[in-house]
VEXTI-785123 format. One record per residue (C-alpha): residue in three letters; residue number from 1; z, x negated, y. Coordinates in pm, 1 decimal. Each point is the difference from the previous one (the first is absolute). Layout:
N
@r->Ala, k->NUM, pz->Z, px->X, py->Y
...
END
This chain:
340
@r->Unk, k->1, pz->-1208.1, px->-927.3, py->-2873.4
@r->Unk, k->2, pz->76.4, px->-59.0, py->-336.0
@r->Unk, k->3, pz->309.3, px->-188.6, py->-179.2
@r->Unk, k->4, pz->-52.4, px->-100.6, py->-382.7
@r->Unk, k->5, pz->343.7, px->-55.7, py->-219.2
@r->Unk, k->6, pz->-24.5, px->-193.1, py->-250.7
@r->Unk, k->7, pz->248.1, px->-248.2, py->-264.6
@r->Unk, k->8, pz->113.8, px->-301.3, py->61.4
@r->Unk, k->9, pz->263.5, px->-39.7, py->-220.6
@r->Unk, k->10, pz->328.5, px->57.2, py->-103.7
@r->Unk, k->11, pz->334.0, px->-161.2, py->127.6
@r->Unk, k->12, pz->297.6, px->96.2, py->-153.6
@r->Unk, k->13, pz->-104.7, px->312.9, py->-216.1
@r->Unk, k->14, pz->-164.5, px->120.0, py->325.1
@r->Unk, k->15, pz->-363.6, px->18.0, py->78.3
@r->Unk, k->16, pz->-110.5, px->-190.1, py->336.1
@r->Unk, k->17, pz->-341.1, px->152.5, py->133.7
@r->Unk, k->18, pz->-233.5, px->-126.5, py->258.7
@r->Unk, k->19, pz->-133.8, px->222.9, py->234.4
@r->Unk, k->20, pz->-316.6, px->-99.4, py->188.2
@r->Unk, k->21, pz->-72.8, px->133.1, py->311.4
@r->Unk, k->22, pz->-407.8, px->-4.5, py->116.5
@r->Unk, k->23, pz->-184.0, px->121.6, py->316.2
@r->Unk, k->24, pz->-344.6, px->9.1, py->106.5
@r->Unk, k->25, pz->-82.4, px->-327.6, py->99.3
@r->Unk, k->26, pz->140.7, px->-188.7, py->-305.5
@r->Unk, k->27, pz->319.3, px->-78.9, py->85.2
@r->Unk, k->28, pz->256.5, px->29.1, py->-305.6
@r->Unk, k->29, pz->375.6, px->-71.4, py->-59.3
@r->Unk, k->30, pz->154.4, px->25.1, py->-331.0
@r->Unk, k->31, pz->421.0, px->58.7, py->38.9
@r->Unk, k->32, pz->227.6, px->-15.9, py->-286.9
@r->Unk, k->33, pz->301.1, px->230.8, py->-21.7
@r->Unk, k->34, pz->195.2, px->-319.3, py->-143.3
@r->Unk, k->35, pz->121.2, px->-233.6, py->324.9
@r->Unk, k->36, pz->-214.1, px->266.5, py->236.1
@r->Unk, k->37, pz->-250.6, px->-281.0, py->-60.6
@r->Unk, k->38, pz->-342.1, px->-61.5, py->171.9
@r->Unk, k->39, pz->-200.3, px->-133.5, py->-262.1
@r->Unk, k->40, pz->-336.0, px->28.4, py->129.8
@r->Unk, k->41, pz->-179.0, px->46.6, py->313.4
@r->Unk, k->42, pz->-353.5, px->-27.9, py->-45.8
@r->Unk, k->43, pz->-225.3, px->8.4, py->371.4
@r->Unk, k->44, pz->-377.4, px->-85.0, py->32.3
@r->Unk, k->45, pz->-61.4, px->-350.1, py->204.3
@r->Unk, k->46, pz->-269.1, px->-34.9, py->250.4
@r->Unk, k->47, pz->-296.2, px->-1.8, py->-272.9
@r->Unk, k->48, pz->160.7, px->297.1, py->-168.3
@r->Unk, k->49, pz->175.3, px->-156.8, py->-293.9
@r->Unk, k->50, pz->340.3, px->86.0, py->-82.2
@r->Unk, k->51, pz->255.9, px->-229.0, py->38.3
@r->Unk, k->52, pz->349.3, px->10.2, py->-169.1
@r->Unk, k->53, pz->258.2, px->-32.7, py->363.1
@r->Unk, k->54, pz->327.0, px->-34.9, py->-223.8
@r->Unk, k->55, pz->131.8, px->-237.5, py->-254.9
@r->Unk, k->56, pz->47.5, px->174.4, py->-315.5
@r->Unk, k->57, pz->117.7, px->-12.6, py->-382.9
@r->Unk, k->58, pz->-318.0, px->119.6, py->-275.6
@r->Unk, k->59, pz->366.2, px->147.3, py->-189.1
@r->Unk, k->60, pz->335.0, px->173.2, py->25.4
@r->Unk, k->61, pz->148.0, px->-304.7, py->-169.6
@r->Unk, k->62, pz->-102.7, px->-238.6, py->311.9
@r->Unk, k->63, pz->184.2, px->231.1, py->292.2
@r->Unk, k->64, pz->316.9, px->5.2, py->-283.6
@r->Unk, k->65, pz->-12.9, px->-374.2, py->0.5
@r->Unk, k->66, pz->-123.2, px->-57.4, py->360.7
@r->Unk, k->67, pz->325.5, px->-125.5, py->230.5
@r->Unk, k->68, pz->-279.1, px->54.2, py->310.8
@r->Unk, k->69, pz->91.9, px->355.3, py->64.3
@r->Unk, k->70, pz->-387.7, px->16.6, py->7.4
@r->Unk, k->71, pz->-163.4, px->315.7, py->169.5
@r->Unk, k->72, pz->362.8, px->199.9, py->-35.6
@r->Unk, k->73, pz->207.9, px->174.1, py->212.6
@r->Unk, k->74, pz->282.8, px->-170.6, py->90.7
@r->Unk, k->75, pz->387.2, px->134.9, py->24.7
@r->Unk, k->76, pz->222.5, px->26.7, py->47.6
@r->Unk, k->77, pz->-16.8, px->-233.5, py->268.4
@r->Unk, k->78, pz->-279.5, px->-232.2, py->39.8
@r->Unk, k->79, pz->71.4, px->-377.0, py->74.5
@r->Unk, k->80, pz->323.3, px->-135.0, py->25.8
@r->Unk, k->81, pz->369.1, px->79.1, py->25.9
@r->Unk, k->82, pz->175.9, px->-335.9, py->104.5
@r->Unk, k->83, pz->305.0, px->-111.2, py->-288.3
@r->Unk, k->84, pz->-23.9, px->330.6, py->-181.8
@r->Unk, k->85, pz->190.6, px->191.1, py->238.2
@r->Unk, k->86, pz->28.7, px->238.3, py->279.4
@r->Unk, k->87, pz->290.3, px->207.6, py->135.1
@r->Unk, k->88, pz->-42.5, px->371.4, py->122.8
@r->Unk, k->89, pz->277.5, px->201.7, py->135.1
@r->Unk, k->90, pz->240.5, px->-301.1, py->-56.4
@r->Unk, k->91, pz->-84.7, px->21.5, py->-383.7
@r->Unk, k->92, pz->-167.8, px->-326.6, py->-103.9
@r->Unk, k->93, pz->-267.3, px->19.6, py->-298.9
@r->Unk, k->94, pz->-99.7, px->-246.3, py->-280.4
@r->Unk, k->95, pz->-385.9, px->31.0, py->-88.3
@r->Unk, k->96, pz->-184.0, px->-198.2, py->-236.6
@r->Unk, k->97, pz->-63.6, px->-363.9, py->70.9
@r->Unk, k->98, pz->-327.2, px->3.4, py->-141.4
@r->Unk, k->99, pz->-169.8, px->-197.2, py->308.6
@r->Unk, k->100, pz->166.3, px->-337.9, py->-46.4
@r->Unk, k->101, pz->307.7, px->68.3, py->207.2
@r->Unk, k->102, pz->-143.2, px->300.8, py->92.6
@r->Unk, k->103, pz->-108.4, px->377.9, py->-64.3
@r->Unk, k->104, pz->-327.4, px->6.6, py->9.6
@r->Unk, k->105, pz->-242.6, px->287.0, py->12.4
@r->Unk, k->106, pz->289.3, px->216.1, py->-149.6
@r->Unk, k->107, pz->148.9, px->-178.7, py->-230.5
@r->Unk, k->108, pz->-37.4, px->7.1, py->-422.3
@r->Unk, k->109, pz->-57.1, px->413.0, py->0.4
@r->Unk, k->110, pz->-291.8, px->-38.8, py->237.3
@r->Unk, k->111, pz->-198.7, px->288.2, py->30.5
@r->Unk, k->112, pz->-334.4, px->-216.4, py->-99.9
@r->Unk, k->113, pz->148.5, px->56.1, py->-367.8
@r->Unk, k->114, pz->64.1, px->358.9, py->-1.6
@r->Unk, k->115, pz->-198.3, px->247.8, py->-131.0
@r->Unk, k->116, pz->-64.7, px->311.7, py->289.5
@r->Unk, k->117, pz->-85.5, px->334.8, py->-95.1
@r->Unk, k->118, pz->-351.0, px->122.8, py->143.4
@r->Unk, k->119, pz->-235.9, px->278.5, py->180.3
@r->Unk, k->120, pz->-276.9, px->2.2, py->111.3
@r->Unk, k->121, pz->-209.8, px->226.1, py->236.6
@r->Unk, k->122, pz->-367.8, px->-35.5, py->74.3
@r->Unk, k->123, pz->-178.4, px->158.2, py->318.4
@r->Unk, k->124, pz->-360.5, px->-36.4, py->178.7
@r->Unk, k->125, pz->85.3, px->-297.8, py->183.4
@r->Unk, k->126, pz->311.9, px->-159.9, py->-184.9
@r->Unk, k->127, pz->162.4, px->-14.2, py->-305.6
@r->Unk, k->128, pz->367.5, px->-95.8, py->-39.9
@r->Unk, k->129, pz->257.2, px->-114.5, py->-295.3
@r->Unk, k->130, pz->340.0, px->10.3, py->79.3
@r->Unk, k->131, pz->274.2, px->-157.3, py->-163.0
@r->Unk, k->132, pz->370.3, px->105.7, py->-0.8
@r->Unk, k->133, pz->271.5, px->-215.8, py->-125.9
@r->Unk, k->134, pz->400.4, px->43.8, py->32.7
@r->Unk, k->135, pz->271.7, px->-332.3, py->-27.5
@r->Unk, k->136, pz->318.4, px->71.1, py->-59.4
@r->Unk, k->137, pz->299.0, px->-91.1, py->236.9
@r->Unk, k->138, pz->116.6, px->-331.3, py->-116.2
@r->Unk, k->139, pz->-361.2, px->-109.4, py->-100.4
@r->Unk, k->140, pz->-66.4, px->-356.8, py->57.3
@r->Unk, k->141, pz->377.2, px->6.7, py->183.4
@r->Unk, k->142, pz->-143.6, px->242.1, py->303.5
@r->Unk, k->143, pz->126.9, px->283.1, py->87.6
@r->Unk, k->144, pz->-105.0, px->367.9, py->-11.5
@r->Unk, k->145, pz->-163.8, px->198.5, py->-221.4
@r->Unk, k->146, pz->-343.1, px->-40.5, py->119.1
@r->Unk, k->147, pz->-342.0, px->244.3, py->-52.2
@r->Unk, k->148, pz->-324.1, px->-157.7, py->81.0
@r->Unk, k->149, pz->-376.1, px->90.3, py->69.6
@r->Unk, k->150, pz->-310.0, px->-177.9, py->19.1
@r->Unk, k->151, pz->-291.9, px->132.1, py->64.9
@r->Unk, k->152, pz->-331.3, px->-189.2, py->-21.5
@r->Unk, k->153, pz->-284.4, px->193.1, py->216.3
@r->Unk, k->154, pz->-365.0, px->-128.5, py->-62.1
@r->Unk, k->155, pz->-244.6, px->174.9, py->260.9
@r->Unk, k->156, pz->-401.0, px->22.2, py->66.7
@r->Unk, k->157, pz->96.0, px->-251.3, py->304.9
@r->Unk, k->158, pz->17.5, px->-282.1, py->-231.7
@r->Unk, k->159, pz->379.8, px->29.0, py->76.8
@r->Unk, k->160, pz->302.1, px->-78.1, py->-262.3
@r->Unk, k->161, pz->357.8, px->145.3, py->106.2
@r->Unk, k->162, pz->371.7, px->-26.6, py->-84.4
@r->Unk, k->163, pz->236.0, px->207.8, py->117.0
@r->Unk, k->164, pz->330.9, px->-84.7, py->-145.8
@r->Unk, k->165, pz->316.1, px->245.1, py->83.6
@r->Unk, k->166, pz->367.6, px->-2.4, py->-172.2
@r->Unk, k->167, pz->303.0, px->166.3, py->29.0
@r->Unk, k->168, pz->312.4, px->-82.8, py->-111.9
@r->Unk, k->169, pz->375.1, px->154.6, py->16.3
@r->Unk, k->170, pz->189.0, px->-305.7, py->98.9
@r->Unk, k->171, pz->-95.3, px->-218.2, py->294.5
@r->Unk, k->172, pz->-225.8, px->-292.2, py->-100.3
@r->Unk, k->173, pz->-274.8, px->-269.5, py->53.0
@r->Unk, k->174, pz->-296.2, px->75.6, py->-110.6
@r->Unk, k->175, pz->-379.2, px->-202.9, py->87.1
@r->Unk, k->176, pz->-316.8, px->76.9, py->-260.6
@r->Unk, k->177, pz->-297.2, px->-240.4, py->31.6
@r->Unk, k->178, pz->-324.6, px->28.4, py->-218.7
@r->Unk, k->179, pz->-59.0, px->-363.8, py->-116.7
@r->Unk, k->180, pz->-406.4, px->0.9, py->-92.6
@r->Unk, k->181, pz->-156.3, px->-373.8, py->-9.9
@r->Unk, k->182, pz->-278.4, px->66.9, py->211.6
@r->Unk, k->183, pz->-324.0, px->-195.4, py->-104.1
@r->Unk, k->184, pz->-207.4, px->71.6, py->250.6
@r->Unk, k->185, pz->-246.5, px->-295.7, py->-19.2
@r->Unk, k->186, pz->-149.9, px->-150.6, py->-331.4
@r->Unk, k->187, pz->142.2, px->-329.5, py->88.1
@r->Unk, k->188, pz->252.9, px->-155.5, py->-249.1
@r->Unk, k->189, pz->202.4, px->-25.5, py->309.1
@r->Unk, k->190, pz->110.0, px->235.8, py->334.0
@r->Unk, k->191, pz->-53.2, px->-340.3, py->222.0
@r->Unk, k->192, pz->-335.0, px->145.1, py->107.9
@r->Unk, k->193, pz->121.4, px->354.3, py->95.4
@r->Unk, k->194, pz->-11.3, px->112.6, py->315.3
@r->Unk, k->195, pz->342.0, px->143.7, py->83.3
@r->Unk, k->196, pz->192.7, px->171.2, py->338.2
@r->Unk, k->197, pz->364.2, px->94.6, py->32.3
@r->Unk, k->198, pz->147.3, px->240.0, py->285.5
@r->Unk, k->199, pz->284.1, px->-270.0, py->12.9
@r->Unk, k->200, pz->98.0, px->-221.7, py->272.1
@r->Unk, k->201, pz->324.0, px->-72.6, py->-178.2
@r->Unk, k->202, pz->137.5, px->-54.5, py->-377.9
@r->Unk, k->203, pz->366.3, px->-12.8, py->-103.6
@r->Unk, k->204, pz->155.5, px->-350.2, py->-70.8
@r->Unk, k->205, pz->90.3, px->-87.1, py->-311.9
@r->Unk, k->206, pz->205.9, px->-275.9, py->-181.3
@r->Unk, k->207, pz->-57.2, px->-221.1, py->-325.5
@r->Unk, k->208, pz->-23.2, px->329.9, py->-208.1
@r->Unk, k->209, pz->-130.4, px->195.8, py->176.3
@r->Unk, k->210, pz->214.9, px->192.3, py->172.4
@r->Unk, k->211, pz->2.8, px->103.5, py->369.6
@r->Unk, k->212, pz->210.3, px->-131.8, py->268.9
@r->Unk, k->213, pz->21.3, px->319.2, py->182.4
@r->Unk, k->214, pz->-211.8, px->-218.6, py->248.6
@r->Unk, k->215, pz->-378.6, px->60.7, py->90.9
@r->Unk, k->216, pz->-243.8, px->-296.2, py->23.3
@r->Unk, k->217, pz->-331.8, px->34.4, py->244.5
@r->Unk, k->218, pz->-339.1, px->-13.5, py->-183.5
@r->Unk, k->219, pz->-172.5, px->-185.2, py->282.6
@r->Unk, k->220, pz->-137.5, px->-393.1, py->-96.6
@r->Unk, k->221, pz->133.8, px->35.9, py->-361.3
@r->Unk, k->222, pz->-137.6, px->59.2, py->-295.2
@r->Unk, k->223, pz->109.5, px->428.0, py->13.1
@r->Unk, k->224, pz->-230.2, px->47.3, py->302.3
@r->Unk, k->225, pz->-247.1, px->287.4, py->-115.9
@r->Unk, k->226, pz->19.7, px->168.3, py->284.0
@r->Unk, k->227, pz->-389.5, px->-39.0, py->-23.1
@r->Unk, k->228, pz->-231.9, px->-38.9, py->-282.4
@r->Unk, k->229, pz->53.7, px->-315.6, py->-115.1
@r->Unk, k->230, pz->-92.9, px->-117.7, py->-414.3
@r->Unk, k->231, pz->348.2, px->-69.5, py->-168.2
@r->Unk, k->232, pz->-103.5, px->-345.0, py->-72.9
@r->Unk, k->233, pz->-99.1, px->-102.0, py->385.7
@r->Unk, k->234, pz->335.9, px->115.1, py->90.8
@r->Unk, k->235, pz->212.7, px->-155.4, py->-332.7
@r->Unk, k->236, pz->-176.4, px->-316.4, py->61.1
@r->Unk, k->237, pz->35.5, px->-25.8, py->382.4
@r->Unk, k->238, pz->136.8, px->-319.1, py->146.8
@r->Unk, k->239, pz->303.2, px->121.5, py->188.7
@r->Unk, k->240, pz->223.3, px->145.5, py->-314.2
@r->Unk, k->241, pz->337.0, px->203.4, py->-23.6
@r->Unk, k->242, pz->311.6, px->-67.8, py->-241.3
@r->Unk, k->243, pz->48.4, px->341.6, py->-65.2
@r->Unk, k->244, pz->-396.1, px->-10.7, py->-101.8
@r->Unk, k->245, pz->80.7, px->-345.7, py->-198.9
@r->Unk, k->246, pz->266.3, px->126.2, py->-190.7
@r->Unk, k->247, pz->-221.7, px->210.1, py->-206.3
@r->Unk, k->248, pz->-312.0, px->-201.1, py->26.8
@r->Unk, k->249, pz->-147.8, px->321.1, py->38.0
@r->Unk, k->250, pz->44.9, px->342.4, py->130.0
@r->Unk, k->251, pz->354.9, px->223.9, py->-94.0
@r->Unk, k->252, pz->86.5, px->105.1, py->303.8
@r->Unk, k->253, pz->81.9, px->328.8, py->173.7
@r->Unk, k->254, pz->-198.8, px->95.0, py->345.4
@r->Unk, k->255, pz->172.1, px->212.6, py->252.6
@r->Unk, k->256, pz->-279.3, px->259.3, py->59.7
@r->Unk, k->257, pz->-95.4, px->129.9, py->350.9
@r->Unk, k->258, pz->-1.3, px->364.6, py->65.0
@r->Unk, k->259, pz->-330.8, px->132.9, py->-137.8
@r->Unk, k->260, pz->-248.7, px->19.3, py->268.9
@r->Unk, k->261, pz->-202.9, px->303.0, py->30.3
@r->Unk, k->262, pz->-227.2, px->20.9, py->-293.7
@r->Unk, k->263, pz->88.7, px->-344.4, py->-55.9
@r->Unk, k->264, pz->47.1, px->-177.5, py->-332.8
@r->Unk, k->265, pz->359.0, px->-250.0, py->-87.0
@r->Unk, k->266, pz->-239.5, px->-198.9, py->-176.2
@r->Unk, k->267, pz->-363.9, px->-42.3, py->-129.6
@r->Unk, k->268, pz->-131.8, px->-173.3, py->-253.1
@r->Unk, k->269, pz->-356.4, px->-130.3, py->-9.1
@r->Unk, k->270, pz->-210.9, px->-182.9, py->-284.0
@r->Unk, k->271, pz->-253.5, px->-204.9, py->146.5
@r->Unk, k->272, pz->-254.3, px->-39.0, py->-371.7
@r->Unk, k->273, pz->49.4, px->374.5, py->-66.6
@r->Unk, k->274, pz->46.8, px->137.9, py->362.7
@r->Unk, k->275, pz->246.2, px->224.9, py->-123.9
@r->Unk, k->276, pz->301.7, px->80.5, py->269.4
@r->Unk, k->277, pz->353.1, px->171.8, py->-53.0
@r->Unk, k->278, pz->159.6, px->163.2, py->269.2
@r->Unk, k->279, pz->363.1, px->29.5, py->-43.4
@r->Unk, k->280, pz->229.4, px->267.8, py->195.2
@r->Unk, k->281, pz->347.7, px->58.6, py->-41.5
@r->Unk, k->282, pz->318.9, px->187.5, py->111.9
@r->Unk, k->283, pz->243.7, px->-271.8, py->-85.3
@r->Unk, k->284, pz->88.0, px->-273.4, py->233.1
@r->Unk, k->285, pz->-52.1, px->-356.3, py->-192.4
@r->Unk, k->286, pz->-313.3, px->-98.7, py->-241.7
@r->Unk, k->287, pz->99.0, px->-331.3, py->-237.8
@r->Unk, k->288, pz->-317.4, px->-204.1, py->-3.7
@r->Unk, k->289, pz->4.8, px->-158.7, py->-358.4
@r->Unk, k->290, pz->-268.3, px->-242.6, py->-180.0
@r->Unk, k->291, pz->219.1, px->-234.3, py->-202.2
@r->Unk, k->292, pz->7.1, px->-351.3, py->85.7
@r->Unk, k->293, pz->-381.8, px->-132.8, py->130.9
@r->Unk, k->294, pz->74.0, px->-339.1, py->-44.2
@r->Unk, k->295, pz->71.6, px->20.4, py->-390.9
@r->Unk, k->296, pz->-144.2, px->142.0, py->-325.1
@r->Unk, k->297, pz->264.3, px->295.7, py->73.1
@r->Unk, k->298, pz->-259.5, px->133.8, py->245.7
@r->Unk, k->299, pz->-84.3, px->358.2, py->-127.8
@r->Unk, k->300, pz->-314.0, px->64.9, py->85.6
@r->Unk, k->301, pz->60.6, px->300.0, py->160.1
@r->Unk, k->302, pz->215.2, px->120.9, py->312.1
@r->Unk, k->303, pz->276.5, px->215.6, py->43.5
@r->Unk, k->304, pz->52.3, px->278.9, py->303.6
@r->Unk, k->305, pz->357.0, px->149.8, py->-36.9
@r->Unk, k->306, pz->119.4, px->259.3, py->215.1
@r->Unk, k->307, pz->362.3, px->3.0, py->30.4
@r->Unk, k->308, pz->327.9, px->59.2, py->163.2
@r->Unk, k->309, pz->100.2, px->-411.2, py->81.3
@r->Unk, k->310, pz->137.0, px->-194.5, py->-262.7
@r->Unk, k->311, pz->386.0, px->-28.4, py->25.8
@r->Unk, k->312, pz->21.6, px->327.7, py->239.0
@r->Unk, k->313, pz->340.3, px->133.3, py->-191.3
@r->Unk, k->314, pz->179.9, px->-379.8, py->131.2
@r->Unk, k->315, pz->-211.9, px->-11.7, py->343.9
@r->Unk, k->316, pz->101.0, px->348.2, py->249.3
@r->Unk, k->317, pz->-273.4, px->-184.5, py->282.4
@r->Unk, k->318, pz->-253.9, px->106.2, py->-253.1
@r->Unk, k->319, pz->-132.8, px->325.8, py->-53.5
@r->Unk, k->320, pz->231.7, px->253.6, py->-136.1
@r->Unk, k->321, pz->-87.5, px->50.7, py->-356.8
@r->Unk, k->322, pz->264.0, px->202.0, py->-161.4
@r->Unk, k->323, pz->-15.8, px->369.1, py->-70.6
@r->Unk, k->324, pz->232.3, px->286.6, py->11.4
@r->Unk, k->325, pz->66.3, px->295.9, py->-202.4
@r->Unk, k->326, pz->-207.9, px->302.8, py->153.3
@r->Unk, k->327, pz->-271.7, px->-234.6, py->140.8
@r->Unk, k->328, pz->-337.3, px->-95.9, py->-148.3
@r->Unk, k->329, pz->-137.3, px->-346.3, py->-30.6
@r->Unk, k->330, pz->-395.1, px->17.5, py->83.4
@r->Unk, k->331, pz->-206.2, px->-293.0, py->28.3
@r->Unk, k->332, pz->-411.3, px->-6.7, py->-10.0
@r->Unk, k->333, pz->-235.7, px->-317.9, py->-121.3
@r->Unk, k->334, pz->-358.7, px->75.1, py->43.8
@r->Unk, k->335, pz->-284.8, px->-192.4, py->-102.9
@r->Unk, k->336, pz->-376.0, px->51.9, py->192.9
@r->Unk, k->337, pz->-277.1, px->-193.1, py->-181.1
@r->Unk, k->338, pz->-340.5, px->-74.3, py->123.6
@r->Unk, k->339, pz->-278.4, px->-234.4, py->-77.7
@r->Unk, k->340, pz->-300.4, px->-163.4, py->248.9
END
């Protein structure tokens, strides 16, 4: 397999390059080196006509300007930190308030806007880029001096992984997402996409967002996709939720079952192109994200975030997400396409 490096511009005095990715049966993605970005991800439909499965920006300019975090890694740590603040080692710390009252998805020196250094490595059946990156202790009011390393696999499968890992020398939270729009279907819309969630449970949340440190069951509400289900049968069901109505729309974080043999956390399926994504990952909540589908704020697209749970640095019933000095942090997203 083959990887082709080319400009994309220039940020900063620095060149950003995309690096596209292609195996045998014409699947494609195109990363930048500036936010660890997906920009493209190009897979033939049922007919055999390549469809576009991510939102994405025809310039550099449009992922400076975009607030989305579209298609980048996030970091330090994805979601939300309730007030700004978490204490560690009875030292509290201030973080950026960037979220509303919040931190969100690490705060103003996010690492969607950075720009990572880059390899790449081509064999017979793959072809990887991987991008390094290093925040200083301090950065974004976290501590540690943190190293980081993403590496974006493409194989002859049809298969797109991440496997994120950091160190750092001072004990810390840390949670990376990738945040790619998925467009799937060719409909304005994701009401008509088929969609199923290894969740039988997603973390309450409050006016803005933020968890309760309670959990809130998925059955007869509008978060059941335990099953296939289209988004739109389930948003539009009779019986409702108010955690579902504050957001008139999905923004919420499932609490993902252990991975069943073989078995995918979620899949994806477009019903006009008959294109599916299989989703699989090591980390232990997935925020489910379309914007609101009840306004013109609806995006068109859908989110799939693998994460650590929002708020996990305030909530010690959730999973553990700090790190220590001499450990590694090492997290896998993987992406399985097919077509019928």
């Amino acid at each position: 397999m083959k990887i082709n490096v080319s400009t994309f511009g220039e940020v900063d005095g620095e060149i950003v390059n995309a690096f596209t990715l292609s195996n045998d049966s014409g699947m494609s993605v195109t990363l930048l080196n500036y936010g660890g970005i997906i920009k493209e991800l190009y897979f033939p439909n049922a007919k055999g006509e390549l469809i576009n499965c991510v939102q994405d920006f025809d310039t550099l300019q449009g992922y400076i300007d975009d607030l989305s975090y579209r298609g980048a890694i996030v970091g330090r740590y994805a979601n939300r930190i309730g007030h700004g603040t978490f204490t560690l080692n009875g030292q509290q710390y201030t973080l950026d308030k960037n979220g509303g009252e919040h931190n969100l998805h690490g705060g103003y020196a996010g690492f969607h806007k950075k720009l990572w250094q880059a390899s790449t490595q081509e064999f017979t059946d793959s072809a990887s880029v991987t991008f390094t990156l290093s925040s200083p202790d301090g950065e974004g009011g976290f501590p540690g001096n943190i190293n980081v390393e993403a590496c974006y696999t493409l194989n002859q499968f049809n298969e797109l992984s991440l496997v994120i890992k950091a160190t750092t020398d001072k004990e810390t939270p840390l949670s990376f997402t990738q945040h790619a729009y998925f467009t799937l279907s060719n409909h304005e819309k994701v009401g008509s996409t088929l969609l199923y969630i290894n969740a039988e449970k997603v973390t309450d949340a409050d006016s803005t967002l933020l968890p309760t440190g309670a959990l809130v069951d998925v059955a007869d509400t509008p978060f059941d996709f335990t099953s296939f289900t289209k988004i739109e049968e389930r948003a539009e069901q009779d019986k409702s939720h108010s955690l579902f109505d504050k957001v008139g729309g999905y923004d919420h974080n499932y609490v993902l079952q252990a991975a069943t043999e073989n078995g995918p956390q979620a899949t994806v399926k477009a019903t006009d192109t008959g294109i599916t994504m299989e989703l699989y990952t090591s980390l232990p909540g997935l925020q489910f994200y379309t914007g609101s589908l009840q306004k013109d704020e609806q995006l068109g697209a859908l989110c799939l975030e693998p994460q650590y749970f929002p708020d996990s640095p305030n909530k010690p019933s959730f999973p553990n997400c700090f790190v220590k000095p001499g450990e590694t942090y090492e997290e896998t997203i993987r992406y399985k396409f097919s077509a019928e």
